[in-house]
gemmi code that builds the backbone of each chain (N, CA, C; Angstrom):
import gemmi

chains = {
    "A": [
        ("UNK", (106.682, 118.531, 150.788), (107.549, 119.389, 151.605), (108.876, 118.672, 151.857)),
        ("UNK", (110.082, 119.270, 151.866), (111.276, 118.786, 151.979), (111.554, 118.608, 152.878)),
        ("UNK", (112.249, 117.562, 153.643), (112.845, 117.800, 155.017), (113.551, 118.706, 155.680)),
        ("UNK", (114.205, 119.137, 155.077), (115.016, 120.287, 155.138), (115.130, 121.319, 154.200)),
        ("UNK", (114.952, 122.263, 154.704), (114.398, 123.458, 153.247), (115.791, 124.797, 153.841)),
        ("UNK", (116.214, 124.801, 152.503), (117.163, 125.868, 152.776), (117.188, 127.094, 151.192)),
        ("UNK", (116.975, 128.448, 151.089), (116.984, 129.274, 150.177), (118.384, 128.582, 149.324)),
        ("UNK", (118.482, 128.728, 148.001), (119.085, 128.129, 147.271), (120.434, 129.826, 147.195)),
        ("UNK", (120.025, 130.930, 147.262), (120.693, 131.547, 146.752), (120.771, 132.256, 145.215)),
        ("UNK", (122.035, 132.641, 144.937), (123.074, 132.838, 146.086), (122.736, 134.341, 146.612)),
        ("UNK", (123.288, 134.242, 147.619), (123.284, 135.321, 148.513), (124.979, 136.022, 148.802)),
        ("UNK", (124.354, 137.082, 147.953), (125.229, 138.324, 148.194), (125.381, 139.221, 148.903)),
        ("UNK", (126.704, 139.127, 149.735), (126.708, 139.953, 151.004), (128.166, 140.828, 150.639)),
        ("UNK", (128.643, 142.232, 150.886), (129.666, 143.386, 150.860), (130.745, 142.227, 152.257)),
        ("UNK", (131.575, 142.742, 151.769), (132.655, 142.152, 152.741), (132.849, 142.874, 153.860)),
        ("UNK", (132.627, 142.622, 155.379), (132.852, 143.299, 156.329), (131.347, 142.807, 156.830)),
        ("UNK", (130.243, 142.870, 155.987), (128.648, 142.807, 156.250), (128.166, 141.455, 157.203)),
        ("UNK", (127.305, 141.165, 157.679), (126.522, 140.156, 158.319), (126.053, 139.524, 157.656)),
        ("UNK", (126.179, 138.334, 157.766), (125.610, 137.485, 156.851), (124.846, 136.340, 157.255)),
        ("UNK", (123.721, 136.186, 156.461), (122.413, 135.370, 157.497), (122.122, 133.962, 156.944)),
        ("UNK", (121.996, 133.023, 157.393), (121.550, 131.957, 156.403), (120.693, 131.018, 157.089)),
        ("UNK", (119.415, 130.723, 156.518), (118.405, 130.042, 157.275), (117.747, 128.850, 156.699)),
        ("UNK", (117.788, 127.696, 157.448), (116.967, 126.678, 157.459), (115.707, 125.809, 157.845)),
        ("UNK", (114.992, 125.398, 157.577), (114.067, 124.900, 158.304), (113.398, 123.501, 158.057)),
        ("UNK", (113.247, 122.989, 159.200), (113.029, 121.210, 158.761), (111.799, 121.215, 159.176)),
        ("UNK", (111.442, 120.066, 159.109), (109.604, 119.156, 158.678), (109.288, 118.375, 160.002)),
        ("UNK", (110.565, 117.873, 160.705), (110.448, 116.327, 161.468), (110.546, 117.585, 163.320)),
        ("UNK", (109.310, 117.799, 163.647), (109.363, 118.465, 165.319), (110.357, 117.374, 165.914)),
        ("UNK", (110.630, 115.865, 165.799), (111.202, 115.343, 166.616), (112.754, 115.232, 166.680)),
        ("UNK", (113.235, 116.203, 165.937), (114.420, 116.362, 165.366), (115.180, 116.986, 166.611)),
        ("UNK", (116.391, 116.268, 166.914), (117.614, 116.854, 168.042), (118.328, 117.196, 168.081)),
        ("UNK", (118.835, 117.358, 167.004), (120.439, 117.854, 166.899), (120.447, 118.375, 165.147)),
        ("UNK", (121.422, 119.677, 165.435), (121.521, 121.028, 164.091), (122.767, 120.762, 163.749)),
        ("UNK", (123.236, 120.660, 162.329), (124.568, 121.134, 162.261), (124.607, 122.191, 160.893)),
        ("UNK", (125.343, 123.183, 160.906), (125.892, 123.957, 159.498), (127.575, 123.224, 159.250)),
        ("UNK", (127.439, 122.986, 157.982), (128.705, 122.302, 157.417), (128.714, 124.119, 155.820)),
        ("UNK", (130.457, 123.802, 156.065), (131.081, 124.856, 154.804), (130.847, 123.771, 153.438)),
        ("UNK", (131.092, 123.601, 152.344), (131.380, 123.063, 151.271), (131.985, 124.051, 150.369)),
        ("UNK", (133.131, 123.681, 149.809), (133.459, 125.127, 148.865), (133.671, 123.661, 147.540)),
        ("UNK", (133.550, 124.559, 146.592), (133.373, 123.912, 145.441), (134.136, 122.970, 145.426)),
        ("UNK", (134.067, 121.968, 144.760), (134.966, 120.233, 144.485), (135.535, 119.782, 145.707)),
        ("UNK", (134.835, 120.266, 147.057), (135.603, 119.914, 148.030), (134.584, 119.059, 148.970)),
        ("UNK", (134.910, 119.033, 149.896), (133.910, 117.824, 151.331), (133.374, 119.056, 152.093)),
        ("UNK", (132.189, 118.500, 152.445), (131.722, 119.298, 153.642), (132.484, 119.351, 155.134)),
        ("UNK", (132.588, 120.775, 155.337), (133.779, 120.949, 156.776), (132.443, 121.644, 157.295)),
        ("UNK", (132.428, 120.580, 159.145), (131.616, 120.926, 160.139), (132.170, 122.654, 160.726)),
        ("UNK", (131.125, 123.461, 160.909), (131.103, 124.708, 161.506), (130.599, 124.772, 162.683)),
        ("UNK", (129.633, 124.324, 162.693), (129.077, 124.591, 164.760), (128.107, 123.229, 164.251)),
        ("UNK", (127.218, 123.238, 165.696), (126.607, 122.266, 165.595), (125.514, 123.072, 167.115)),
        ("UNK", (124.397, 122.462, 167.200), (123.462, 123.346, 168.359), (122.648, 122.516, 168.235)),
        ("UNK", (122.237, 122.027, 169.948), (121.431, 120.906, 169.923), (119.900, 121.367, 170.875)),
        ("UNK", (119.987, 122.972, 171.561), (119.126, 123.433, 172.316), (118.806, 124.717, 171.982)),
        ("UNK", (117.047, 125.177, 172.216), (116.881, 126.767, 171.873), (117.875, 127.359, 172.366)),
        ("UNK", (117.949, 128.835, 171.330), (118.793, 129.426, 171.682), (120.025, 129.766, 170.849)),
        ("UNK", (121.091, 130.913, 170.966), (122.128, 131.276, 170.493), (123.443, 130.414, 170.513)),
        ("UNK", (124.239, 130.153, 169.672), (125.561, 129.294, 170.480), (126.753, 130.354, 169.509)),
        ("UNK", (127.729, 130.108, 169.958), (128.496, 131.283, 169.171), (130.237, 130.673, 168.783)),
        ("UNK", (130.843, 130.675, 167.862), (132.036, 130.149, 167.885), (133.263, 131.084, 167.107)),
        ("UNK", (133.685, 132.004, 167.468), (134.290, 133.643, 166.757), (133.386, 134.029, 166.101)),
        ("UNK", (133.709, 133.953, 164.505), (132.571, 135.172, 163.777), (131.354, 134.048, 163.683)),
        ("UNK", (131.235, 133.334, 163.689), (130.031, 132.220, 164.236), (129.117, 132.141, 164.707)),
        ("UNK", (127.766, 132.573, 164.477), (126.688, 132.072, 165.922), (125.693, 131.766, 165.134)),
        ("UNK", (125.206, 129.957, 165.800), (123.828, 129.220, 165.382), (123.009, 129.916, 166.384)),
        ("UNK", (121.978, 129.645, 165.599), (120.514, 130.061, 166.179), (119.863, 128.816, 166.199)),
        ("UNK", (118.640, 128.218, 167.349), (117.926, 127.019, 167.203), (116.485, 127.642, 168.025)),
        ("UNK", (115.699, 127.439, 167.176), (114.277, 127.506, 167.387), (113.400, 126.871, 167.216)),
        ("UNK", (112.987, 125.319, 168.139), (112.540, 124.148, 167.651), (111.319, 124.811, 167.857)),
        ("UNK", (110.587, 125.513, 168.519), (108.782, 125.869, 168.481), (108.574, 126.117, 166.608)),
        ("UNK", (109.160, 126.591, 166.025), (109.307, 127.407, 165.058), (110.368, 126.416, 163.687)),
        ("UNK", (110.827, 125.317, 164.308), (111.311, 124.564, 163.546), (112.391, 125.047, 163.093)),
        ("UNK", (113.457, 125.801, 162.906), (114.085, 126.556, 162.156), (115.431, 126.783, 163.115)),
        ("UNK", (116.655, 127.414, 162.062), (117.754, 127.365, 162.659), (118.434, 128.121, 161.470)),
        ("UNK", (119.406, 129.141, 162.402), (119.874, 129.986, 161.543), (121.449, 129.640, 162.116)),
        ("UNK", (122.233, 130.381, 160.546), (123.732, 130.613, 161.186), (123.913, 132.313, 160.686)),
        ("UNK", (124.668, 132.952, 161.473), (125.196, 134.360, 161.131), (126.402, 134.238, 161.225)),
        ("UNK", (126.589, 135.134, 160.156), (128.793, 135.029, 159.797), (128.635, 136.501, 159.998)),
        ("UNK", (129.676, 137.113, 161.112), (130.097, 138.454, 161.180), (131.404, 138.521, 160.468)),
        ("UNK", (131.483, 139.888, 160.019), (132.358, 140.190, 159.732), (133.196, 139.361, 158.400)),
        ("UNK", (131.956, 139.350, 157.158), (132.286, 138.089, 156.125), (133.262, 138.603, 155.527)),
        ("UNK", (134.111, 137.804, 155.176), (135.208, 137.635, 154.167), (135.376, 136.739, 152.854)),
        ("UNK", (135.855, 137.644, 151.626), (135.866, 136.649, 150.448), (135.906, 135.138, 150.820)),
        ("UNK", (136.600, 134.523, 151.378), (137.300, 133.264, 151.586), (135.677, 132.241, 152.028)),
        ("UNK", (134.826, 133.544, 152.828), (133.589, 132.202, 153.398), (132.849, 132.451, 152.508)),
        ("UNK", (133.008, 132.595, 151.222), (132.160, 132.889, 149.769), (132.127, 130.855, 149.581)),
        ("UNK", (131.197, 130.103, 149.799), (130.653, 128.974, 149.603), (129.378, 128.496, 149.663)),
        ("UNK", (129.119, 126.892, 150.021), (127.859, 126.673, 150.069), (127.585, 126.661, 151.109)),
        ("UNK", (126.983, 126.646, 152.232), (126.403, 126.206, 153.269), (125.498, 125.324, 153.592)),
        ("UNK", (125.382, 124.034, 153.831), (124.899, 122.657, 154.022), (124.294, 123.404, 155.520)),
        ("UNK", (122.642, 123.129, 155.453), (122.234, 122.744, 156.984), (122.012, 121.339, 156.935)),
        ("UNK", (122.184, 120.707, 158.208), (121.855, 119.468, 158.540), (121.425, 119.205, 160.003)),
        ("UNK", (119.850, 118.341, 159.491), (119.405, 117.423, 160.682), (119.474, 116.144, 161.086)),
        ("UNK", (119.799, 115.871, 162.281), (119.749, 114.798, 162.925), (118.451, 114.203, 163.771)),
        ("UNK", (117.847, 113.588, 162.890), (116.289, 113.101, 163.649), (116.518, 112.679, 165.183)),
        ("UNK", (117.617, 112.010, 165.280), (117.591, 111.568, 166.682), (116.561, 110.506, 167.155)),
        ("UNK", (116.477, 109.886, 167.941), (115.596, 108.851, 169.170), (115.945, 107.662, 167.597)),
        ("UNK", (115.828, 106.313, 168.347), (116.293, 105.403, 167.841), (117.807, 105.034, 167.604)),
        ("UNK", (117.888, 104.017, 166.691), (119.351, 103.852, 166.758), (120.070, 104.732, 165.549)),
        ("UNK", (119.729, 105.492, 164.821), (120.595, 106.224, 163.708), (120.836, 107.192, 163.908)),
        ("UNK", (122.508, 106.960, 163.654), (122.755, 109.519, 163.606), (122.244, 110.082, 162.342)),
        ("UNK", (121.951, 109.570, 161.181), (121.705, 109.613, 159.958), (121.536, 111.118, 159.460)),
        ("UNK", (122.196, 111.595, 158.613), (122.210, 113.785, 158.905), (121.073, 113.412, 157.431)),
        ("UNK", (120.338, 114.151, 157.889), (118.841, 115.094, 156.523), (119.849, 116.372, 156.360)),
        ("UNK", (120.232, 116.420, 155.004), (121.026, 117.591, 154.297), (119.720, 118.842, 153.832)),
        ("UNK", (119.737, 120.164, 153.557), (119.378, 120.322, 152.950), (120.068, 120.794, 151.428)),
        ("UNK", (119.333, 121.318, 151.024), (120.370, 121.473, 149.234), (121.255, 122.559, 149.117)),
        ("UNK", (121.733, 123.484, 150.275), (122.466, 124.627, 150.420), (122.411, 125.669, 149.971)),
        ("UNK", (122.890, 126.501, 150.551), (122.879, 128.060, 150.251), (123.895, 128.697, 150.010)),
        ("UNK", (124.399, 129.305, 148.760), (125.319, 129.576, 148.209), (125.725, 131.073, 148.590)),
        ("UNK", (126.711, 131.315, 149.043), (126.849, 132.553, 149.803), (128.374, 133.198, 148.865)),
        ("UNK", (127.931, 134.558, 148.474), (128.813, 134.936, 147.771), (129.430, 136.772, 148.648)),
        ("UNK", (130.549, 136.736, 149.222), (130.986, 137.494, 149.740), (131.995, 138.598, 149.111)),
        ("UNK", (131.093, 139.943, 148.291), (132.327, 140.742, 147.202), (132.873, 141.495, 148.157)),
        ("UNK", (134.465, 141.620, 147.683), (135.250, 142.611, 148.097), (134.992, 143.604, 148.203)),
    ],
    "B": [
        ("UNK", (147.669, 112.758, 159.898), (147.141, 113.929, 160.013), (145.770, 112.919, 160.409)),
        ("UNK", (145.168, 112.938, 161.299), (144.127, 112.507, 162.061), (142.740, 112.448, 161.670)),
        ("UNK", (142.818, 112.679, 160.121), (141.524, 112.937, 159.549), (140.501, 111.771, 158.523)),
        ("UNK", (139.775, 111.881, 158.282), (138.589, 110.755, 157.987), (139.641, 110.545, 156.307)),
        ("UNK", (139.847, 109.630, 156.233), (140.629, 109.101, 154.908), (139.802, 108.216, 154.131)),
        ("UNK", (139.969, 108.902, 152.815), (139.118, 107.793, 151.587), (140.133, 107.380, 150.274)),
        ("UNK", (140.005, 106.506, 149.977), (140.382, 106.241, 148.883), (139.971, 105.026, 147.879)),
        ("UNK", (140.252, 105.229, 146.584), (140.853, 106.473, 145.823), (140.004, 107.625, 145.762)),
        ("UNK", (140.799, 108.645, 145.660), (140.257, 109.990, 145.449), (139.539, 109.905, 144.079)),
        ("UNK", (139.928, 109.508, 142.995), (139.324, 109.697, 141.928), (139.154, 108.371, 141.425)),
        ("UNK", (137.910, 107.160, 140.743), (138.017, 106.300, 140.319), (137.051, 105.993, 139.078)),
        ("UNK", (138.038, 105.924, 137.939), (137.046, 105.455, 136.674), (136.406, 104.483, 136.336)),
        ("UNK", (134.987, 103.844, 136.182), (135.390, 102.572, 135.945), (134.201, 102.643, 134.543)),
        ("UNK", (134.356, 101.786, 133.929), (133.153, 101.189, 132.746), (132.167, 100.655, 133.194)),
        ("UNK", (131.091, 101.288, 132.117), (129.846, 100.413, 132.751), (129.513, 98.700, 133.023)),
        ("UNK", (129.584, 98.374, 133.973), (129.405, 97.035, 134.165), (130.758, 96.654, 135.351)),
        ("UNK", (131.814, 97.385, 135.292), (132.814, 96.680, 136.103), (132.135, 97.076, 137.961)),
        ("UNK", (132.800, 96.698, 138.928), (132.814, 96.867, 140.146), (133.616, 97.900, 140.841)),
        ("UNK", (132.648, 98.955, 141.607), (133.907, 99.915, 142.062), (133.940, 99.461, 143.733)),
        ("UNK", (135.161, 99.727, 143.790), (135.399, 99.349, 145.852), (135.763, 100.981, 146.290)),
        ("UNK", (134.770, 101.601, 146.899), (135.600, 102.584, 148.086), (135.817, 102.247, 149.098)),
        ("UNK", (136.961, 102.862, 149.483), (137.348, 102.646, 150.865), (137.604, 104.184, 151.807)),
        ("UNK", (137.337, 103.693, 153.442), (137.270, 104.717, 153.885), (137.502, 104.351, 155.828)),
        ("UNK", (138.884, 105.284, 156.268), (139.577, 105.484, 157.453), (138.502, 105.999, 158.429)),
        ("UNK", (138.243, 105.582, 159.115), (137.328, 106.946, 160.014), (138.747, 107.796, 161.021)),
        ("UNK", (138.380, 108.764, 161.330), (139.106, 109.361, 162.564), (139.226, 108.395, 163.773)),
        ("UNK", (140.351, 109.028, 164.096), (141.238, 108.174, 165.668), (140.579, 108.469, 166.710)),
        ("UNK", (139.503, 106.942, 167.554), (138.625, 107.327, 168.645), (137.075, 107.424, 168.168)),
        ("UNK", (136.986, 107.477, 166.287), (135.645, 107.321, 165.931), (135.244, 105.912, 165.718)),
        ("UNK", (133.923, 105.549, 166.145), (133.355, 104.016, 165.964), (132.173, 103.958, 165.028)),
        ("UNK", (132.024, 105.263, 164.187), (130.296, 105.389, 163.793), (130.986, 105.714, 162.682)),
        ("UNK", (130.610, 105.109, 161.257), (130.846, 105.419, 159.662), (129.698, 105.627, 159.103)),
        ("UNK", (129.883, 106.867, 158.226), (128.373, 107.351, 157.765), (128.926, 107.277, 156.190)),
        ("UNK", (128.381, 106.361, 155.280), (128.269, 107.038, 153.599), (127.635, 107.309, 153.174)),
        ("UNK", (127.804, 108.982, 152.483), (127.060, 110.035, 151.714), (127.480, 109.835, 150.372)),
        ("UNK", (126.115, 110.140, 149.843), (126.542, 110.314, 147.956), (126.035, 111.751, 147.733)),
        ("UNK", (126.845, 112.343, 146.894), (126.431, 113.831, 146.109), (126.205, 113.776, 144.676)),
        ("UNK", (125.323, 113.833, 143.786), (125.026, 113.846, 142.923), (125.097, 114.460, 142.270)),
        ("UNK", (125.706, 115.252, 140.880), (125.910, 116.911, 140.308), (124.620, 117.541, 140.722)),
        ("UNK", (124.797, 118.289, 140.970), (123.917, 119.958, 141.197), (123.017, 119.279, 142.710)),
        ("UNK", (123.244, 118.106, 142.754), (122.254, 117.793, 144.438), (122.649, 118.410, 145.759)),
        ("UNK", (121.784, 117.471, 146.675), (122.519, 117.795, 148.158), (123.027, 116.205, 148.270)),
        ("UNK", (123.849, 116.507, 149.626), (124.206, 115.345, 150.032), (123.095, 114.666, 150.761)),
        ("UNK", (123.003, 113.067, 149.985), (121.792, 111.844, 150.683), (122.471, 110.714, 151.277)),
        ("UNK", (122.125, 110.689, 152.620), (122.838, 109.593, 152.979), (122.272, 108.394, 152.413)),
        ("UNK", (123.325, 107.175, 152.830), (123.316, 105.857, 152.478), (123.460, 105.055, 153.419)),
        ("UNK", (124.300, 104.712, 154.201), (124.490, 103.686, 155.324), (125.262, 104.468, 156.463)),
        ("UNK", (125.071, 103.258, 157.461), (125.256, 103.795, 159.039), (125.750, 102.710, 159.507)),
        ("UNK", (127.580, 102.349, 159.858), (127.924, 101.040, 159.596), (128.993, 101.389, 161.498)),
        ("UNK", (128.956, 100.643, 162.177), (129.609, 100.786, 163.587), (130.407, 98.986, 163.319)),
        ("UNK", (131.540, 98.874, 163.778), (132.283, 97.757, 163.791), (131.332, 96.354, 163.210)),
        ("UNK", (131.373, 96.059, 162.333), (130.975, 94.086, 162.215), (129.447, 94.869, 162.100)),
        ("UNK", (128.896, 95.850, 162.205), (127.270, 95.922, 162.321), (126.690, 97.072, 161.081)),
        ("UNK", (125.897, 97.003, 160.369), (125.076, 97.412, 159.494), (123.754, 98.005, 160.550)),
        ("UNK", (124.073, 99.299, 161.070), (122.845, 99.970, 161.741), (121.868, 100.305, 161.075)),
        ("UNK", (121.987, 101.445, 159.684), (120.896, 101.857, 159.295), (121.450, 102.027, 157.650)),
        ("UNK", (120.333, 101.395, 156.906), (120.813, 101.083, 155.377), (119.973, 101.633, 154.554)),
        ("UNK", (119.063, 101.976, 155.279), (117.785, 103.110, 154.654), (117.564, 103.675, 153.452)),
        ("UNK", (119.282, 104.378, 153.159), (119.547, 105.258, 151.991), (120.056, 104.192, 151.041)),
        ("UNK", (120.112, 102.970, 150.849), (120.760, 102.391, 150.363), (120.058, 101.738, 148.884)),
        ("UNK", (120.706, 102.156, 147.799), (119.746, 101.075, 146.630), (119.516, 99.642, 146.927)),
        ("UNK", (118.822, 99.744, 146.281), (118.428, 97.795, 146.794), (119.210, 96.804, 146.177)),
        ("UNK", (119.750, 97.386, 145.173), (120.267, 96.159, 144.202), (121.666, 96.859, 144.246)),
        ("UNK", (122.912, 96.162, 144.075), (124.248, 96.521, 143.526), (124.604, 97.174, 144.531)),
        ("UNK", (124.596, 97.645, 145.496), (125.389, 98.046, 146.677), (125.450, 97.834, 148.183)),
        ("UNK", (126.544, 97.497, 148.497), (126.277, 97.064, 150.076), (127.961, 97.786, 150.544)),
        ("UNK", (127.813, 97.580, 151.590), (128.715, 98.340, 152.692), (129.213, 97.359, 153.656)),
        ("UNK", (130.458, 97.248, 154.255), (130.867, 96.734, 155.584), (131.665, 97.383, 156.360)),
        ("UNK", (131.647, 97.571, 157.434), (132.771, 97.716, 158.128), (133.792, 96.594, 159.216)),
        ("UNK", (134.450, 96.093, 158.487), (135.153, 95.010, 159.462), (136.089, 94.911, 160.502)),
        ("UNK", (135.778, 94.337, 161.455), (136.841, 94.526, 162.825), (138.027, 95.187, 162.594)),
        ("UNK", (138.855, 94.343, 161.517), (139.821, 95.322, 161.477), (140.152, 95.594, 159.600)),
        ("UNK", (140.814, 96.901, 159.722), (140.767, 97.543, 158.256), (139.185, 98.684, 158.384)),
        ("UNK", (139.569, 99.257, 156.600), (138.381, 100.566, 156.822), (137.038, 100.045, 156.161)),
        ("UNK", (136.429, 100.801, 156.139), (134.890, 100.175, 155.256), (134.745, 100.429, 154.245)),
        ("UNK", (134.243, 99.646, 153.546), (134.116, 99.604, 152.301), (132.599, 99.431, 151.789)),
        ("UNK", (132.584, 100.534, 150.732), (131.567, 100.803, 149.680), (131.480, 99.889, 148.703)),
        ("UNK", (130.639, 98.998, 148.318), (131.152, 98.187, 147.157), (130.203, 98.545, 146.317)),
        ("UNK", (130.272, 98.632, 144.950), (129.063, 98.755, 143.599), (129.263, 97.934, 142.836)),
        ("UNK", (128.679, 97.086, 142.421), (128.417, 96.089, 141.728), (127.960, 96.698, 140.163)),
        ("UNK", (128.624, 95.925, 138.987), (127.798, 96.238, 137.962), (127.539, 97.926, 137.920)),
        ("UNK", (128.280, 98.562, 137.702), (128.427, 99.999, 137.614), (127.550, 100.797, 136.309)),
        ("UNK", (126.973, 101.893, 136.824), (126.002, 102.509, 135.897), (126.597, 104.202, 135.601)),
        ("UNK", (125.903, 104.453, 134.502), (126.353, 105.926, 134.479), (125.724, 106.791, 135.602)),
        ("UNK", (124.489, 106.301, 136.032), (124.101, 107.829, 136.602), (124.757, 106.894, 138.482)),
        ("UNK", (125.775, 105.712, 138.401), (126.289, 105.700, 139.728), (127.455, 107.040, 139.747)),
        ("UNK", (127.531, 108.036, 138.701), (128.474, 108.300, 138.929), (128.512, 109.538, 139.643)),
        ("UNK", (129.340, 110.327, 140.671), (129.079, 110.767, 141.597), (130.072, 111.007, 142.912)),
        ("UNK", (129.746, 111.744, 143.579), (130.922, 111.665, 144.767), (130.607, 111.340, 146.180)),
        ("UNK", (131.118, 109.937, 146.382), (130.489, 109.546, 147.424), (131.826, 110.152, 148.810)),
        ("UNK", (131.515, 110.247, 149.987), (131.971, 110.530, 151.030), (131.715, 110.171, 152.345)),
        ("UNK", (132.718, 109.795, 152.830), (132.771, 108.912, 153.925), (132.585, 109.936, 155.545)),
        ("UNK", (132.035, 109.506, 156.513), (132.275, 110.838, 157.570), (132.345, 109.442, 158.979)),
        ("UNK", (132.839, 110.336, 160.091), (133.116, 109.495, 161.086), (132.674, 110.737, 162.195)),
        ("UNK", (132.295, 109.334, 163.307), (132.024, 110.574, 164.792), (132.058, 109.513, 166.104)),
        ("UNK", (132.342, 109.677, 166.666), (132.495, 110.055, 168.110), (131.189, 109.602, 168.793)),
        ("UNK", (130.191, 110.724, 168.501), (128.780, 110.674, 169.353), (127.623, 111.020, 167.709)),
        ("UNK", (127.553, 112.360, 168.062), (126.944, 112.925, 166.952), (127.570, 113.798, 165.772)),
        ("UNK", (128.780, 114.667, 166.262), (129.176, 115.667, 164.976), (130.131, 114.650, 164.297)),
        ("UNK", (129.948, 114.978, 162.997), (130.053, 113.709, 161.926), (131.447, 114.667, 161.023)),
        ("UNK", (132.449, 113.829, 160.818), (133.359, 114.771, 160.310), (133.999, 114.198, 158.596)),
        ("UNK", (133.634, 114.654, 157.978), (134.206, 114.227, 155.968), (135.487, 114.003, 155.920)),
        ("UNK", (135.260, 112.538, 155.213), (136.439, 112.742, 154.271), (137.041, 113.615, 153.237)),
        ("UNK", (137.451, 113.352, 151.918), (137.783, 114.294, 151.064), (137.264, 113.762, 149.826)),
        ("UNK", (136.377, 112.344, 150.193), (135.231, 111.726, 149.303), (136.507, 111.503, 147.666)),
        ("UNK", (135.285, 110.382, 147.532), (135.855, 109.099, 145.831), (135.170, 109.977, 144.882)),
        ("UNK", (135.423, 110.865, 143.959), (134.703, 111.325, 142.813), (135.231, 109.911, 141.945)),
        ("UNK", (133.538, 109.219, 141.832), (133.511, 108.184, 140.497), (132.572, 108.787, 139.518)),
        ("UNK", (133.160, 108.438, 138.292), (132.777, 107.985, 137.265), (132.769, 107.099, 136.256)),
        ("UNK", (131.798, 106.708, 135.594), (131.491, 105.528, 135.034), (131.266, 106.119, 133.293)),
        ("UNK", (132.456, 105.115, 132.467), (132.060, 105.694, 130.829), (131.728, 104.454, 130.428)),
    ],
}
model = gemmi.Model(1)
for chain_id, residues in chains.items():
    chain = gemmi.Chain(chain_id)
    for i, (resn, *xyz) in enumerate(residues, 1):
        res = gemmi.Residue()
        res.name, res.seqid = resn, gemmi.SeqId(i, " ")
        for name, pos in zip(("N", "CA", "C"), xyz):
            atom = gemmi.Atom()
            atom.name, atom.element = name, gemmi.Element(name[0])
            atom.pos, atom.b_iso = gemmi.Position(*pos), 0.0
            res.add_atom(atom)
        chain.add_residue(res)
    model.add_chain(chain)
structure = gemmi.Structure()
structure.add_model(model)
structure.setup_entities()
């Protein structure tokens, strides 16, 4: 089992549509969520980050965190060509001394006009 | 512009020579994280380097690579004896506490 398990894609969503993307990790002792953008030949750019159950929201933005259930979602309202990329989830095990991020292998999100 | 700086952006080297990355963290960050991406992978970390200290090296090959970060100046990636499959895009990230922010990462390759 992977540490972090994320649908590979890609996922095709109409422009204007909701768009869902879900992860789920292995380690219950895990504290801290982040979704990072990656668009092709480029670096991963941080999007939200959610460290407690529950919704967090940042414009068309909102993480989901459901540690009973292990899992953590992001929703993009209102998608546009432009957030047509990968989507990196990442965990942070937390307790001890390392921030060390568990990637998973991303989800390729393709947004048609 | 206030952002996590690497360089070189692009570096060739032959099999066997030594590659050096280097890498800025952000203004106010004390925590350096290096990631490698592998074609078609995810990103795996490698080291977890805070001023003069080697925290967590976990991700790190055993042989031919080590990391520092020194009091003053940026940190550096070093590879020893360079291989084809080192080749790859490594990326540097910096933080604060916990949210960890990228460079624009060293695409190496090795012929």
């Amino acid at each position: 089992q992977k540490e972090v398990e994320q649908n590979s894609g890609p996922l095709s969503v109409p422009e204007g549509a909701i768009a869902s993307l879900n992860c789920t990790y292995s380690d219950r002792g895990s504290q801290s969520f982040f979704w990072y953008r990656q668009y092709s030949g480029k670096s991963p750019e941080l999007i939200m980050s959610i460290y407690s159950n529950g919704d967090k929201e940042d414009g068309r933005f909102t993480a989901q965190l459901n540690k009973a259930s292990q899992y953590v979602s992001l929703l993009i309202r209102d998608s546009q060509p432009s957030d047509s990329a990968t989507y990196l989830c990442a965990v942070n095990r937390g307790g001890g001394a390392t921030n060390k991020l568990i990637f998973g292998t991303g989800t390729l999100l393709a947004v048609q006009p | 512009n206030a952002g996590v700086m690497q360089n070189p952006r692009h570096l060739v080297r032959r099999r066997g020579q030594e590659a050096r990355l280097r890498c800025s963290p952000m203004k106010g960050h004390s925590h350096v994280y290096w990631y490698r991406q592998l074609p078609e992978e995810g990103l795996k970390f490698m080291v977890y380097l805070q001023k003069e200290n080697i925290i967590d090296e976990s991700g790190m090959p055993k042989e031919r690579f080590s990391a520092e970060f020194p009091k003053e100046g940026p940190s550096i990636l070093r590879i020893q004896q360079v291989v084809r499959g080192d080749s790859a895009a490594y990326f540097c990230a910096s933080s604060r506490e916990y949210e960890q922010y990228f460079g624009p990462g060293t695409r190496l390759t090795v012929t």
